[in-house]
C-alpha positions, 0 to 999 in steps of 0.5 A: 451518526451510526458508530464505526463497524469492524469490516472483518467481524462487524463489531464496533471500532476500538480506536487503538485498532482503527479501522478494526475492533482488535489486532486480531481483526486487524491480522486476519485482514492482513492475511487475507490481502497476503493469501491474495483473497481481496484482489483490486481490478485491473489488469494483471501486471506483467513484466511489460510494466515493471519499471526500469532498471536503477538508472535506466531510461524510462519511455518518457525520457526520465530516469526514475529515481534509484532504489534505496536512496532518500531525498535530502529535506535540507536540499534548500526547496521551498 
């Protein structure tokens, strides 16, 4: 089994930087993802599909769950 390569500079994976060799790699990566030079395909996103508004009725007749609000793990389930 041929050894993990960094997929910035091609050295060999440091396992406390994985999937990188270095936090520099690992920064370089980051910025390039925030510059917009690796881009996923798809269609742009428009307004069209932004979700609704916090309490809003989504088209399938649900109400997304609000912002900033987390799930109580206690709540009894399972």
């Amino acid at each position: 089994m041929a050894a993990a390569r960094c997929p910035v500079c091609g050295r060999p994976v440091a396992p406390a930087a994985r999937p990188f060799c270095s936090r520099r790699c690992a920064e370089v990566d980051l910025g390039r993802w925030l510059t917009g030079q690796y881009v996923l395909p798809g269609s742009p996103v428009g307004e069209a599909d932004d979700p609704a508004p916090d309490g809003a009725e989504v088209p399938d007749g649900t109400v997304p769950f609000p912002a900033g609000r987390r799930l109580d793990r206690g709540s009894g389930m399972g």
